[in-house]
N, C-alpha and C positions, 0 to 999 in steps of 0.2 A: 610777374603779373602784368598782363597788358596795360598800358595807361587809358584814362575813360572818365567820366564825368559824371558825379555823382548827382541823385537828383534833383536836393537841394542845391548843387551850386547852378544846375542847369536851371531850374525857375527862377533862382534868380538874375541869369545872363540873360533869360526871357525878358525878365521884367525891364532889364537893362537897355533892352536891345539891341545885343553885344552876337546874338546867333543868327547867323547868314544861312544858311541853310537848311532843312532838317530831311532825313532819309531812314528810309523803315525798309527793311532788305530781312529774306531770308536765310535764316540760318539754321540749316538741317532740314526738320521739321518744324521749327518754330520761328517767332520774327523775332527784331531786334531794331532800336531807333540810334541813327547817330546823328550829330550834329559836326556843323563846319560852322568855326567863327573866323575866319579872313577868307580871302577870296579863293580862284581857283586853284590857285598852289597849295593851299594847305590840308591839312592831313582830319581825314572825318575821325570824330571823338566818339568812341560808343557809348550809348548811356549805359550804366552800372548802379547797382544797390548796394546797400554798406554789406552785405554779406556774399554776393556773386560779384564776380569780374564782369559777367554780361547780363544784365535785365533782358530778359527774354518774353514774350509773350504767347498765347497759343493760337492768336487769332490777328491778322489782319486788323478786326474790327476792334478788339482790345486794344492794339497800338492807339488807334485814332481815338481813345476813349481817354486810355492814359494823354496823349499829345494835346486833345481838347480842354483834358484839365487845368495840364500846364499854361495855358491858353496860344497853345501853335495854331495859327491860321491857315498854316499849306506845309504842307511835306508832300517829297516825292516818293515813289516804291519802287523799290528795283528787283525784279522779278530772279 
């Protein structure tokens, strides 16, 4: 099972302000959000649900809904 960050520990590293980055990229048909907590060398963490390995959504605009909640200010999208 790939490694990945579940959503509660991810609001709370929000809250932290422990998440350096945040990236919403496609995967297939659907998106998918990950986060970077050190700099450029390190490796993005996908977010996951306690029952998927990958939280996926169907929409662009669903990502930014979920990431508003969490309260992300900026993520980037990689096409």
């Amino acid at each position: 099972m790939p490694q990945g960050i579940q959503e509660e520990t991810l609001r709370a590293m929000l809250d932290a302000g422990a998440v350096r980055e945040v990236l919403a990229s496609r995967q297939d048909d659907k998106w998918g959000l990950a986060i970077r907590l050190g700099g450029a060398g390190s490796r993005w963490l996908p977010v996951r649900s306690r029952r998927e390995a990958l939280r996926t959504w169907a929409s662009l605009t669903a990502v930014g809904r979920f990431a508003e909640s969490l309260g992300v200010k900026v993520f980037a999208v990689e096409l």
